[in-house]
N, C-alpha and C positions, 0 to 999 in steps of 0.2 A: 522416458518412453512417451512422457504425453505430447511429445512431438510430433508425433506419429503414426497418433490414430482415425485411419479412415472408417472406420464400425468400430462397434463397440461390443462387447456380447458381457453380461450387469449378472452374474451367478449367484442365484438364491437358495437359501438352503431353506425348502419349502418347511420345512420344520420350524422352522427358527425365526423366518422373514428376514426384514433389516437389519442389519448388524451395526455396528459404529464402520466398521471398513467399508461394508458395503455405501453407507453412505458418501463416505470418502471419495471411493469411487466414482460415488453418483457426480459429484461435486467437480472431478476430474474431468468427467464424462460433457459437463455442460462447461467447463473451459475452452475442452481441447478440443471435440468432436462435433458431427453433424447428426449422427446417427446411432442411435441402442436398440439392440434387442434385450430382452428380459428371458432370462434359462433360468424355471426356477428346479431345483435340481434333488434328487433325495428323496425322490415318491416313492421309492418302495421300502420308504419307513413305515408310509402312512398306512393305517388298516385298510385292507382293499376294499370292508364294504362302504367305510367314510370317506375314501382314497379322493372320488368323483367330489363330493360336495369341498370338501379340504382345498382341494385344490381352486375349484371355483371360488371360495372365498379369500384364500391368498392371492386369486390374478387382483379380485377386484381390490381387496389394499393397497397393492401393487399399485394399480391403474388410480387408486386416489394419491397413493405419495407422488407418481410422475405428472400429475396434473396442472400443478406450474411449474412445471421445467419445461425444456426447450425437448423433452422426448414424453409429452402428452400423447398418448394413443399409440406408443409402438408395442409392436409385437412382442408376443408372453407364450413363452413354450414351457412344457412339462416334459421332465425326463429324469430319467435313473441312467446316470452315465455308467455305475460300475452297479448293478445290486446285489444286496448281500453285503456292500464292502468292499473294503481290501485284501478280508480272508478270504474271500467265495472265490471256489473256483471259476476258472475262464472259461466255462461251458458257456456261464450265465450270459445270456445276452442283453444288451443295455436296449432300454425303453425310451423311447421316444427321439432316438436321433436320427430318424432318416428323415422325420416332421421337421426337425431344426434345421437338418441341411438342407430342405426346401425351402425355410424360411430365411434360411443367410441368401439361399440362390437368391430370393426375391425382392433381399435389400441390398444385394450388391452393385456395385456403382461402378463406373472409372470415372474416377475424379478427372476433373482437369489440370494437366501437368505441363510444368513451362521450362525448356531445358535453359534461356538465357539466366543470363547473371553469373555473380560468382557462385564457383564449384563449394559445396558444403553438404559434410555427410558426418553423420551419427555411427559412430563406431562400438558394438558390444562386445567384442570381442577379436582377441588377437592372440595369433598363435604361428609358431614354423613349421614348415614343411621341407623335411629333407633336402636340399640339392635345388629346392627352388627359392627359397628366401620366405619372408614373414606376411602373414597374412594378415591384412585386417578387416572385418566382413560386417553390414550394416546398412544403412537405409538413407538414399539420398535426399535431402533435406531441401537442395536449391540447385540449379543450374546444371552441369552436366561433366562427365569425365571420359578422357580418351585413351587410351593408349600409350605409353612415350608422355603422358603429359607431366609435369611437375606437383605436386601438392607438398602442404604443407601441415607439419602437426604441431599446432600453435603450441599447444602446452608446453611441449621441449624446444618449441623452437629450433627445430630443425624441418630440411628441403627434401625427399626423395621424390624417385623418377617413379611412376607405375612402368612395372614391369610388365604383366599379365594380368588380365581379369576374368573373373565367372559370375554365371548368373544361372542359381539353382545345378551346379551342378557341369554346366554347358559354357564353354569360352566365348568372350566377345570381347567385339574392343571398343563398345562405345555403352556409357549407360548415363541416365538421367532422373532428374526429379521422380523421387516414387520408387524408383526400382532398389530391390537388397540384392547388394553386392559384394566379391568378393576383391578387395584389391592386394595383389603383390608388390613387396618392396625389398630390396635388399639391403641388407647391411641393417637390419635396423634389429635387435634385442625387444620382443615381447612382451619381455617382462614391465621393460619401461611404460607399455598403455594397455592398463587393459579395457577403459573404454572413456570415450571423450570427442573429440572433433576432430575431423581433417578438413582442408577446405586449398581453392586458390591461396599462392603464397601471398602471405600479408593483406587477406581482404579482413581477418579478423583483429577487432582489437583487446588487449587484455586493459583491463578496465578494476580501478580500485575504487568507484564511488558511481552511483547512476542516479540518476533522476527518472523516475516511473511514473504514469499515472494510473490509476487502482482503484479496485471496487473492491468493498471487502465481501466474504462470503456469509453469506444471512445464518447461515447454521452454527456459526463462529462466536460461542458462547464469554461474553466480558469485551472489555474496549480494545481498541489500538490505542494505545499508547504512545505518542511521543518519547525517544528515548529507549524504548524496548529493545530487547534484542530479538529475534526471529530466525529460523531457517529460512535461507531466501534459498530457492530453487532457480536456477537462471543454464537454461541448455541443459545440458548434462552434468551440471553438479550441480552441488547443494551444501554451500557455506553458512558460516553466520555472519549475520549484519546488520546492526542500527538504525533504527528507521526515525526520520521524524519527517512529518505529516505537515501537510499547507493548502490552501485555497485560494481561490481568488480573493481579490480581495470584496469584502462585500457588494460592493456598488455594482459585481461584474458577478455576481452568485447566477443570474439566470440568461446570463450571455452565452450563446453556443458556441461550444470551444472546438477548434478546428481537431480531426482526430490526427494519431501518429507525429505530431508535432511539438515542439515546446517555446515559447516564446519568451526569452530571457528581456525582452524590453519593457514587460510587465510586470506593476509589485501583486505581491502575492502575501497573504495574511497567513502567518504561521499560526499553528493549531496544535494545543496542549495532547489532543487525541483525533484519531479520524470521525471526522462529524457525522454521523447517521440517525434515524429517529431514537433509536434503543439510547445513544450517547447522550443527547440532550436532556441535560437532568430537568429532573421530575418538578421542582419547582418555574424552571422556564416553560414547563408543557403545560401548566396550570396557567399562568399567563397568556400563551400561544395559543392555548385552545378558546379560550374567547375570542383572537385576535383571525382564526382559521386556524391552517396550518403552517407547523414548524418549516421555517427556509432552510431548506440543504441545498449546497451549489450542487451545478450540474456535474461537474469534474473536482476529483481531489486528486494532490499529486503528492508525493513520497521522495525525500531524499535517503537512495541505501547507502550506509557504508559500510564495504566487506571486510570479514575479519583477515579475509588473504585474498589476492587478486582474482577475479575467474576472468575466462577468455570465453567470448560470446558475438554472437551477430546483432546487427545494430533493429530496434524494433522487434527480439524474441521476448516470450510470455514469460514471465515471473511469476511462480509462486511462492509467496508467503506462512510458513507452518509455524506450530510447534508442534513439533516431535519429541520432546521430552517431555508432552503430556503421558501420565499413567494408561497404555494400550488400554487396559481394562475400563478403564473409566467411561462412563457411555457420554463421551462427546467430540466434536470434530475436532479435528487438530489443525484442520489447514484455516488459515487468516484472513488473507487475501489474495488477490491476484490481477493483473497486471499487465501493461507492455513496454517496455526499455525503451526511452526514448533519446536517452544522451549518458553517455558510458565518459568519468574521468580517467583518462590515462594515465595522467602526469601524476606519479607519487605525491607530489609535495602540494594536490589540489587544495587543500583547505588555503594556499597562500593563492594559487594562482587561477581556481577556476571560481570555488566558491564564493569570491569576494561579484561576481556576476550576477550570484541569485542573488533576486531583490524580493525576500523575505521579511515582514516587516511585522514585532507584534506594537500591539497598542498599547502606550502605560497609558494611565487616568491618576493623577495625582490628587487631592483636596485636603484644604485647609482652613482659615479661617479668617474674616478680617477681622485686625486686636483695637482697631481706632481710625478715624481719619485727620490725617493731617492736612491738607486743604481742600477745596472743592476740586484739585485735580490729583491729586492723592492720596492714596491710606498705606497703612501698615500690617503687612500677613503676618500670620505665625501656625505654624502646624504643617505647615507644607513641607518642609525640609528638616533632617535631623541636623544635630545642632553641629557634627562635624561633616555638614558636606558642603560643598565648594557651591557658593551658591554664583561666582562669577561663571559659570558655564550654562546656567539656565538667562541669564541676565538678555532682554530680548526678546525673549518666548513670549508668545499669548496668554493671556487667562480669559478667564469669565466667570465673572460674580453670579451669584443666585439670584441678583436683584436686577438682572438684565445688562452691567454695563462690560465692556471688555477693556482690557487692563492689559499693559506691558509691564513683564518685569524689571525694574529700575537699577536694582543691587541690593546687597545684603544689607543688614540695621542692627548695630549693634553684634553681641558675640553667641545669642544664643539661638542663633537658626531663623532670626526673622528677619523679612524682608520689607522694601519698598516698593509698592504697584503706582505705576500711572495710570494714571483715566484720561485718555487724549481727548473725550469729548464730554467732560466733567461728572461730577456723581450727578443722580438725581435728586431731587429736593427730598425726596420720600427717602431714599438711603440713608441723607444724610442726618436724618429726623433719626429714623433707626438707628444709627450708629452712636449716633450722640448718645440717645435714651439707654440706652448698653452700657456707655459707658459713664456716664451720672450714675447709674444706678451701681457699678462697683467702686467709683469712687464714694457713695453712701459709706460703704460698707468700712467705711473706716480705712484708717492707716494701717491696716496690720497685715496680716503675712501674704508674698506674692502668690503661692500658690493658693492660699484661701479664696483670695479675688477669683484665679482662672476658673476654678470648681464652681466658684459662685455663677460665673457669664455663661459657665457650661450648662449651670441646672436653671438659668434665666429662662422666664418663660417667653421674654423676644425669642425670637429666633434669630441664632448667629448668622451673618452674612457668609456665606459657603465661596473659596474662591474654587474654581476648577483650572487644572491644567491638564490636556489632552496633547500628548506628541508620539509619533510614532520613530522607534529605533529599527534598522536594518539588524538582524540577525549577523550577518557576516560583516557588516562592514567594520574594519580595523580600527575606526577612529570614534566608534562609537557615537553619531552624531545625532544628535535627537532634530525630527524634522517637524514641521508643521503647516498644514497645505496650506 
């Protein structure tokens, strides 16, 4: 339903205040809406002679929790819709609603409504009617429907004709964007939808994996996670599905990213969780905070994949929840939210679409230099375990601690060390340090190999550090390590 709200009306139960749902709500309300009014409801709990102040101190709470939301300063009404309850007899007259329905008259609107494009309507409910065929009734979402015309009900993937239509009650044979309507079809069994989509044949597609980009919800207590599972909300359902999380990549953190678009020519930095102040740990905020403030890009974006297909329009809102939070628990359940920018169709994506995104994390490797063997080479160790294939790093860049940069040459010997080149030789200062390193363990005698290492490790020189920095493609099949 959060498709579909042109007002909003926020029910408080003046006793109680905010609820966990009600914030929910709130939450829903600054996704999906333009407009709320506030009903706080249940005043003839309150003692009549504290009834007045009671209520005045509840608007004003009220009026502090909406203060940074997008329904700062709306309207706040008092009312007893039933009092006494649901025992009290129906003598009782309810309090305060003829105020309210002055106050809807005075926030209601007519939205602007556009009948082109494809036909697409939200369906709650479906049921038959004797002698005239299956009804299904609901709210037009996009573009517009006629008579005789064809639609289509993705989910089953089947065609029928509209037969007849109503609106409230009254036939017509044309309805569009905004309006609830009632559409007939024949031949079609009830039972099979009782609510989902219909739309033009084949404007939607059914989709097993989407690319989002996404804010998460501030009141959404713990991280996003990479890897997580979520209720992803998308139309009118709500499956489960795997998210893992990406950014630009640094250099492009304060680039304005164009909206509704996704540009697959661009790498993109994948992300252990979705970045926001709360996530950045506490030790980089110590650092940061000297430094100003923490960098979060301007845009983060989400790969879903569903645990079963849904069928959806291209650019609808996604919410992200858990729902299997404890209802009681006083915290939100919804996570994030979002707008669908690229839907996989093809089952078999992870072979054929995902190899596209160019998601890239960063490794950082380091090691050590064990010696040099001329003024245009030395010898690492610590870089690589002693069974890894060091002919596939061979090529790659380093960089020593002591300023100079290095190609890897090949491996050396059988236990994980390798050979660096220095194309524009050590420097005299290196090589003064390297030497002195290692004079000083051949001191130590002829005796055991690893005694020596321990020894160069607690040397008060300091070891020459090599670095290796390459970045790997998340999807790419061949596994390639790159380096700009």
């Amino acid at each position: 339903g959060a498709q579909i709200i042109d007002l909003m009306m926020l029910v408080i139960d003046v006793t109680k205040g905010m609820q966990t749902q009600s914030a929910e709500c709130l939450v829903i309300g600054q996704i999906a809406c333009q407009k709320m009014v506030v009903v706080l409801n249940k005043i003839d709990l309150l003692p009549e002679g504290k009834r007045q102040s009671a209520i005045e101190k509840m608007t004003k709470k009220m009026q502090k929790t909406l203060e940074n939301t997008k329904f700062s300063g709306c309207p706040i009404v008092a009312v007893a819709a039933k009092p006494g309850g649901p025992e009290a007899p129906e003598s009782e007259n309810p309090q305060g609603i003829s105020e309210l329905i002055e106050v809807l008259k005075s926030q209601a609107y007519l939205p602007s409504r556009d009948p082109s494009g494809h036909f697409l309507m939200a369906v709650d409910h479906c049921f038959s009617i004797k002698g005239q065929g299956t009804v299904m009734t609901g709210t037009i979402l996009s573009g517009s429907v006629s008579l005789g015309d064809n639609v289509e009900i993705p989910a089953l993937k089947v065609t029928k004709k509209v037969k007849s239509m109503q609106m409230f009650h009254t036939p017509v044979t044309y309805a569009m964007q905004g309006d609830r309507v009632g559409v007939c079809v024949t031949q079609f069994d009830p039972k099979l939808l009782e609510r989902g989509l219909i739309c033009t044949p084949d404007s939607l597609h059914t989709i097993h994996a989407a690319i989002v980009s996404l804010k998460k919800i501030q009141y959404f207590r713990g991280a996003l996670q990479t890897k997580a599972k979520f209720h992803i909300t998308v139309g009118h359902e709500t499956v489960m599905g795997r998210v893992m999380f990406f950014s630009p990549a640094p250099a492009n953190f304060n680039e304005e990213i164009q909206e509704n678009v996704f540009d697959f020519e661009k790498d993109y930095l994948y992300q252990e969780q979705y970045l926001s102040k709360d996530s950045v740990s506490s030790e980089e905020n110590k650092e940061n905070d000297q430094a100003g403030e923490v960098q979060l890009p301007k845009q983060q974006w989400a790969l879903l994949e569903f645990e079963k297909p849904v069928t959806c329009p291209k650019l609808c809102l996604v919410i992200g929840s858990k729902l299997d939070t404890d209802i009681h628990a006083n915290t939100c359940r919804l996570a994030f939210h979002g707008v669908l920018l690229q839907g996989m169709e093809d089952k078999n994506y992870t072979e054929t679409f995902l190899p596209k995104l160019k998601v890239y994390k960063q490794k950082h490797k380091e090691g050590q230099v064990e010696r040099v063997m001329d003024d245009y080479s030395v010898i690492g160790r610590s870089l690589f375990k002693k069974e890894t294939n060091i002919q596939i790093f061979v090529g790659l860049k380093v960089k020593l601690s002591t300023g100079e940069d290095g190609i890897i040459d090949g491996g050396f010997g059988q236990s994980g060390k390798f050979k660096i080149r220095i194309p524009d030789g050590l420097k005299p200062d290196t090589k003064m340090l390297l030497t002195a390193a290692s004079k000083k363990k051949s001191k130590g005698g002829k005796g055991d190999m690893t005694k020596e290492d321990e020894s160069s490790k607690n040397d008060s020189a300091q070891p020459v550090t090599i670095s290796l920095i390459f970045k790997r493609y998340v999807f790419d099949t061949q596994k390639k390590m790159i380096q700009s």
